[in-house]
N, C-alpha and C positions, 0 to 999 in steps of 0.2 A: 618592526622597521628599524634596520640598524642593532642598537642594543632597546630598544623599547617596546614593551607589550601592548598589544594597540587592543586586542582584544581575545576575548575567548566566546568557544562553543561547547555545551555539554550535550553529550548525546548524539552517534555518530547517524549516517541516512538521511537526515534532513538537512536538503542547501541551507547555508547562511550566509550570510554579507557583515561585512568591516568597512566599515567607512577609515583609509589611509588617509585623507586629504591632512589634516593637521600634522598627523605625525609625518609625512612626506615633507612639509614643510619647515618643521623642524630639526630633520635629519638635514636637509641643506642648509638652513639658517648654523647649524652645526659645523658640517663641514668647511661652509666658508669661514665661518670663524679661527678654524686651526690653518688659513692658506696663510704662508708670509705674505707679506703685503707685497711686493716684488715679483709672486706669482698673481698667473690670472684670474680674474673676480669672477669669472663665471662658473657659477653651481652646476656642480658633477651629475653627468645624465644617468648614472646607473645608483639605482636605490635598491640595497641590499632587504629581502624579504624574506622571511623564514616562515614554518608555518611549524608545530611541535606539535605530534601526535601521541597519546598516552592512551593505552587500553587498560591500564590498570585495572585488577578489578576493586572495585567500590559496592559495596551492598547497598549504598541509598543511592546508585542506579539502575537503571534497568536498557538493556534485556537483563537478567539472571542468568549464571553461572549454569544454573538446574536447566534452561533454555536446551531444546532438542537439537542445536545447530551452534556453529561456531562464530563468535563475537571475533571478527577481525580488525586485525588494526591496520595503520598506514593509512594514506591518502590516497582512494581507488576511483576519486570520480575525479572530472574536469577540473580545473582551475581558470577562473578567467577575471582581469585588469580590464574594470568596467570605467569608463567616462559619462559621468552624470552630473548634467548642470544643474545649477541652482532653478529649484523647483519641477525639478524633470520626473518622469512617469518611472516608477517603482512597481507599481504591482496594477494589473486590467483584470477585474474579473466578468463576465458573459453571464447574461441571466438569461437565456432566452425562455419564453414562454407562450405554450398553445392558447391562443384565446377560445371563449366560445363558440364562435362562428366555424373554426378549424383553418382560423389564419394563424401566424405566427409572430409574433417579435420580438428583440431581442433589448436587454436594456445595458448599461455598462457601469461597473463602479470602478474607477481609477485616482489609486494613491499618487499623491507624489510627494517629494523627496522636501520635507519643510529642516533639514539641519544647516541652510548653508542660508542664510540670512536675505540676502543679494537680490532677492523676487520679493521679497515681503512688500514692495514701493510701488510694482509693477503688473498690473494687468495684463495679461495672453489670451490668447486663442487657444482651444482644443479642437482638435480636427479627428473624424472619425468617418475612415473608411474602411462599408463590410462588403467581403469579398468572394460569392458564389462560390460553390463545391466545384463549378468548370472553370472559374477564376476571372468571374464578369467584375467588373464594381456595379454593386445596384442597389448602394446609399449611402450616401455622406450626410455628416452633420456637424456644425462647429457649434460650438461651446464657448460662451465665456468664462475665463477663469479670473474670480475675484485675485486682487493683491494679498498673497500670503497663504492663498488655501493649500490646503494639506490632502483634503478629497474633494472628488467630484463626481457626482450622479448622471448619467448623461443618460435620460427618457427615452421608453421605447421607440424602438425605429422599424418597422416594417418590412419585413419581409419575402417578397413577393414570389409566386410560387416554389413555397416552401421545398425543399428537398427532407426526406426524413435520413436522419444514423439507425443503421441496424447489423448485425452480423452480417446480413446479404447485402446490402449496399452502405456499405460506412463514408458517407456522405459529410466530408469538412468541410466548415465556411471558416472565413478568414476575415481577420479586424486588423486596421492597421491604425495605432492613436497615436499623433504625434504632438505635442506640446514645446513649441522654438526649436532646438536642435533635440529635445530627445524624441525617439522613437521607440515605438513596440509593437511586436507582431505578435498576434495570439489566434489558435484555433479554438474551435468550436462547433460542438453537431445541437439539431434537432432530434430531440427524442422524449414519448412517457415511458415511465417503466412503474409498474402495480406488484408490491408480494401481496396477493389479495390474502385477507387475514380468513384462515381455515381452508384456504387454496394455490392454485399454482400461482405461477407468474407471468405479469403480462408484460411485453415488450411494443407498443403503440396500439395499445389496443387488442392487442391479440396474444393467445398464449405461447409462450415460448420454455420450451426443457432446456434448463440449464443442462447444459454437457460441460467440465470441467476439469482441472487438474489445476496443479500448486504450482509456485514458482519460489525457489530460493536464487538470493543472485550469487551463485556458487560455480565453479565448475575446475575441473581436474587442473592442478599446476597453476591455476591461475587463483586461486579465491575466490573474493568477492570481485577484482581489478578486470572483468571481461571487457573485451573491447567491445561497439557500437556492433562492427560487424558481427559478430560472435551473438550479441545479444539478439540481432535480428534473424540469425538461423535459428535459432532456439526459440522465437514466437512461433517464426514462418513453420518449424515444425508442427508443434503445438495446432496450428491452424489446420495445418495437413491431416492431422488425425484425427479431426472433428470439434474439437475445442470451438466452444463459442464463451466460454469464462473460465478466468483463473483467477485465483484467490494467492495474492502475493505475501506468501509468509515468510518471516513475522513482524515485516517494517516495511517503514516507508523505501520504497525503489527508486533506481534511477530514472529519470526525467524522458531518456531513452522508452523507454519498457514503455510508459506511459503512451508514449507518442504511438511505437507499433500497437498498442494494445488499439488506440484511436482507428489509423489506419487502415487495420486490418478486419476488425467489427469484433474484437472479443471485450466482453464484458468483464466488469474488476471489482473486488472484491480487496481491499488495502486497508494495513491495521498498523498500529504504534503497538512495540514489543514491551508492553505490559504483560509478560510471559512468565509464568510459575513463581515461586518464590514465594508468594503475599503480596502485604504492601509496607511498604518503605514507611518515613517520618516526610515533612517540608517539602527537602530538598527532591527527594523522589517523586513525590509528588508534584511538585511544578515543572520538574523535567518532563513528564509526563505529559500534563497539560501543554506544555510548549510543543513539544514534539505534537502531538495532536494537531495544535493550530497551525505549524507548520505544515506537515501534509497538507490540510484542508485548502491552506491559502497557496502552496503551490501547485497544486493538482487540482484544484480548482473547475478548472476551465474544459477537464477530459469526459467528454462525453461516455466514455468506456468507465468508468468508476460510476457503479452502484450505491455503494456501501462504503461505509466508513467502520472499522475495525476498532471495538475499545479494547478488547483483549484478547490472550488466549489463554487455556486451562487456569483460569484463575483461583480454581478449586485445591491447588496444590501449591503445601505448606512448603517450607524448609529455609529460607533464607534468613526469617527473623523470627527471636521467641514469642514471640506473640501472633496466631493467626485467627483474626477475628473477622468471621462473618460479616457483620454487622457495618465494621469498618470497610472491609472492600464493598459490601454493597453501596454505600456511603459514597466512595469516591466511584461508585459507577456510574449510579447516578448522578454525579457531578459532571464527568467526562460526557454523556447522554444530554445532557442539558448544553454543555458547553459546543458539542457537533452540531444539534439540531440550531445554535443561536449562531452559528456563522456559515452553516451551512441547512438553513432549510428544504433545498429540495432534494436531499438525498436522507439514505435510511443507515442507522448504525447496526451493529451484531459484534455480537462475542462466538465464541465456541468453547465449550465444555466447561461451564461454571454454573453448573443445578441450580444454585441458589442463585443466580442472577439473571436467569432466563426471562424473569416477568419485567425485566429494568430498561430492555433493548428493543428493537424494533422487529429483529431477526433472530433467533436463536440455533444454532447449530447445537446437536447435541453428541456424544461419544457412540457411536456403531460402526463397531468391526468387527459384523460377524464374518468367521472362520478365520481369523487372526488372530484380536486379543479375547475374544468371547464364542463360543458357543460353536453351530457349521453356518456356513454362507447359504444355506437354502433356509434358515431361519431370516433372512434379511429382510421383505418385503414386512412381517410380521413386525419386527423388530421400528424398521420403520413407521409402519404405522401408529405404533404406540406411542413413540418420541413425538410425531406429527400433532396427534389426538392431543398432548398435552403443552405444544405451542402456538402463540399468537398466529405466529410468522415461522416456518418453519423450511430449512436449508437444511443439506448433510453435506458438511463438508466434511475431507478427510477420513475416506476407507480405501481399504486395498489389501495391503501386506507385501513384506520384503522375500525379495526372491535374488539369489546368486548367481549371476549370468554367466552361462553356458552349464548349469545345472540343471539335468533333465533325469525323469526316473520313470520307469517302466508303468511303476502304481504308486501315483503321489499321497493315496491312503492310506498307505500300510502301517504308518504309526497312527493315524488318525480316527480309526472306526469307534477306537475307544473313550472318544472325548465325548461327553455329552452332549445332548439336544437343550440346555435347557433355559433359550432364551434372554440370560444374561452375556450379550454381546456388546456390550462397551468395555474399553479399558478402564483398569482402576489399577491405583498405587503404579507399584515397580511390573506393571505388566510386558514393559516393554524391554523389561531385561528377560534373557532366558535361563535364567534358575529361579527357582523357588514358586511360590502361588500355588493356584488351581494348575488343572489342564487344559492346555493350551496351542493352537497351531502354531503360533510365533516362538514358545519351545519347545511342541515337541513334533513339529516339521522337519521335514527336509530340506524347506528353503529353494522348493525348485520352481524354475519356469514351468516346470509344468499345469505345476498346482495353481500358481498364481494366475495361468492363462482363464485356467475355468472358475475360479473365483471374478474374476473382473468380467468374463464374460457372462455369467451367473448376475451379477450385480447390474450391465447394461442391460439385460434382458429384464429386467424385472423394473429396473427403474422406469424402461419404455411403456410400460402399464400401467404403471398412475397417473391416474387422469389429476390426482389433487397434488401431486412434487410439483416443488419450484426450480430442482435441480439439484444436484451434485459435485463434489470435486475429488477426483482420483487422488490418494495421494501416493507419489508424489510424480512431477513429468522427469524428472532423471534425480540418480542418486547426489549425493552430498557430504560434507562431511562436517562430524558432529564430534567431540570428545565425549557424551555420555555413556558411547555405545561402544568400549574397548573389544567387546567381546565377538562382534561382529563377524562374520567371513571375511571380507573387506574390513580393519577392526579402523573405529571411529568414521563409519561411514553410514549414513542412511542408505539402505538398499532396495 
């Protein structure tokens, strides 16, 4: 504000908030200071606001450099000059829950805003109205709010013939809390969801096949900066092609995404880019931590988020000299502790960190057969055995890259000769195309063709087990990555 640093945020993806009020009042307590006395005494309506973006990179942050996608900088989400009075509602989060009987209710915790003095003297009202998926009111409830509180619990409220959220009827109810002039609207569905451990997954009771695909928020000319509209063709497709879950990699998303993920009934899968590298010292680590509790407390309330993400391939080295097992298990289970204590009814997971599968609630493991491993008719096998040796067991992230408008006559021709021999996960620099074993990712042609019977190969078989929780294709449209110079497309996921 003006020349003064009001605040800072580490770690781009997650909204933050800056409280301007002092320094706003200082920048005018300033200006009128420098008016001659013989000009007018009244304080200048326009308050100069800067915001200073830096992507530099830093090794005690993360995402990593090593990260399969591009860390962009600049300022690509909304911006928004919020008015909040003393003691006003900051954050509503929705518990709702199935009772025994198969009634429902909902209960509410709402922050608010204890830095501005002025309410500490003064007792209020909470008022709380939930608002049917057809948009009845059908319960209020006021609250008293002690002089000074900072939270407030407001006890289950009953909800009368419940509506359920599912892929086939994504059914939102609506809360509206207001405390003196501030107000807040928030959504929220009904729903259970079960990874039954050594079996599929249950969506209210019943079992449901994950069908899925990935989301980066990327796209041609634009970056990460897509617009609302933009974002909403790009679910709406996703939906069109059968999607009932996407696995949002490798960060927190925008508020957007969230909203149609609700809307529309696809299930979510959302992680903090604790991505390759290792792990950092302090500083990286609390960034982390923040970044986690951020998600959690924003996203909160989205009946479409499953899962809470503590990492991805954390199995790979290269950012610091030292990579010790022991230590990343250390702060996994730190992060696992820390999701399950602010957010109890949901499940965390990582993907492809061997030695940290037993940490998490979900484990994804590395299978990509007929890409970085093996042929794609060894997949079911392959799957099974990753399955057999977790809790809770998910695949996300198979497929392979293919060059659009690449088609070949016989997409085997370099391929007959690659073996059968059931090592189908990636390892090391699999994903570049020199060097290693044998391999489709290089020693393909990179065609639509090939890739159409791989993925068709892949949904036919995933349709037969009865014990999958699901899947996620990777990826729903290509991206762009600096790892990958060598590409068709060069620095592009394809």
């Amino acid at each position: 504000i003006g020349t003064e640093l009001v605040g800072e945020h580490t770690g781009g993806y997650a909204e933050f908030v800056v409280d301007i009020t002092e320094a706003v009042a200082r920048y005018r307590a300033s200006a009128l200071a420098q008016l001659p006395a013989t000009e007018s005494r009244v304080a200048p309506g326009r308050i100069p606001l800067a915001v200073r973006c830096d992507n530099s990179r830093d090794p005690e942050t993360i995402p990593s450099d090593l990260s399969d996608f591009t860390r962009y900088g600049g300022l690509y989400r909304p911006v928004h000059l919020v008015y909040l009075p003393a003691g006003g509602i900051t954050r509503v989060h929705a518990a709702p829950t199935e009772r025994g009987d198969g009634s429902w209710q909902v209960a509410f915790k709402v922050q608010l805003d204890g830095s501005h003095g002025s309410h500490k003297s003064h007792e209020g009202v909470l008022t709380v109205r939930v608002i049917s998926p057809d948009g009845r009111e059908i319960a209020t409830a006021k609250v008293p709010v002690p002089a000074g509180a900072e939270s407030l619990d407001v006890p289950g409220i009953a909800l009368p013939a419940p509506q359920l959220w599912s892929p086939a009827s994504p059914a939102l109810y609506g809360v509206e809390v207001t405390a003196g002039d501030s107000r807040v609207w928030e959504r929220f569905g009904l729903r259970t969801f079960e990874f039954v451990e050594k079996g599929p997954f249950k969506l209210n009771g019943e079992r449901l096949l994950l069908r899925g695909t990935h989301r980066h928020e990327d796209h041609a000319g634009l970056g990460a900066a897509m617009s609302d509209e933009l974002m909403e063709q790009e679910i709406r497709l996703m939906k069109a092609m059968g999607v009932n879950f996407i696995r949002l990699g490798h960060y927190q998303q925008s508020r957007r995404i969230l909203e149609l993920c609700d809307e529309l009934g696809l299930l979510v899968w959302e992680e903090i880019p604790w991505c390759r590298g290792g792990l950092g010292g302090g500083r990286y680590q609390a960034q982390a931590r923040g970044m986690l509790e951020a998600m959690i407390h924003q996203h909160y309330n989205h009946p479409a988020v499953i899962l809470w993400g503590l990492g991805n391939e954390n199995d790979w080295p290269g950012d610091f000299p030292e990579f010790d097992q022991a230590k990343i298990r250390a702060f996994m289970t730190e992060l696992n502790a820390l999701a399950h204590r602010l957010d109890p009814g949901r499940l965390t997971s990582i993907r492809r960190c061997d030695f940290c599968r037993d940490l998490v609630d979900v484990y994804s493991p590395s299978i990509w057969a007929g890409w970085y491993g093996g042929q794609f008719s060894e997949y079911a096998k392959s799957a099974r055995r990753e399955f057999e040796k977790s809790r809770r067991f998910f695949h996300a992230e198979w497929g392979g890259d293919s060059h659009a408008g690449r088609h070949a006559e016989d997409p085997y021709a370099r391929l007959r000769e690659i073996p059968a021999t059931g090592a189908t996960e990636e390892r090391g620099l699999d994903f570049m195309d020199i060097g290693g074993k044998a391999r489709v990712s290089r020693d393909g042609d990179w065609s639509e063709s090939y890739i159409c019977e791989l993925v068709d190969w892949h949904l036919k078989e995933q349709e037969k087990m009865d014990w999958l929780t699901g899947s996620a294709m990777w990826v729903f449209k290509d991206f762009a990555t600096p790892p990958r110079p060598e590409n068709p497309v060069p620095r592009g996921n394809q």
